[in-house]
N, C-alpha and C positions, 0 to 999 in steps of 0.2 A: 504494500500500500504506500503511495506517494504521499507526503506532507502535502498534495493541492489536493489528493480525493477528499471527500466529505467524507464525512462518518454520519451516521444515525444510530440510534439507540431505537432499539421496541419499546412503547411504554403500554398499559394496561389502564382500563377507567375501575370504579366500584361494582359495574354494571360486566367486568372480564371481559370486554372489547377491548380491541387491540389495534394501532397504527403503529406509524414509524413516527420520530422528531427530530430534528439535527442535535448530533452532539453538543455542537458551538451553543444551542442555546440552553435556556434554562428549561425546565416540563413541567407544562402548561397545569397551573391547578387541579386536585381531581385527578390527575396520572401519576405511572410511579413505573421508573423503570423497572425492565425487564433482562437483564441479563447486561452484557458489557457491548459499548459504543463497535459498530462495527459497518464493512457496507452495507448500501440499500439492498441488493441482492440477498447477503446472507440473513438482515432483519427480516424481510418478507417472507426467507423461508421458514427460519424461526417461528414464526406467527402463521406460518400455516401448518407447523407439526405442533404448537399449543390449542390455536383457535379452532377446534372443532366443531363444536357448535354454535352457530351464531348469534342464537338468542340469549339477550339480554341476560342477566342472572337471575331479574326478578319476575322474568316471566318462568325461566323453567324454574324457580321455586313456589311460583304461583301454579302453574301446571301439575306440578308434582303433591301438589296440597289437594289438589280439585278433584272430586270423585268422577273417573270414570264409568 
């Protein structure tokens, strides 16, 4: 990695949604990284062997309460 690549970090909300954020800045209220600053490519994969399910946290805990 070159000192001119950028870096991102994955970070996570309360809700276990998942983006990517530039290292350089600070993470945005509400997130909270997820592992160590690295490229866009290998965040994105990252965040697709964590993010499996899409829904929100508080739906599938809403789901999971509700009688089928």
């Amino acid at each position: 990695m070159t000192d001119t690549q950028e870096t991102y970090v994955a970070v996570r909300n309360d809700e276990e949604q998942y983006s990517i954020w530039r290292s350089d800045r600070p993470v945005p209220a509400g997130w909270t990284p997820v592992g160590e600053p690295a490229s866009r490519e290998d965040c994105l994969a990252r965040i697709g062997e964590l993010w499996t399910d899409m829904r929100p946290a508080s739906l599938r805990a809403a789901m999971s309460r509700s009688p089928r």
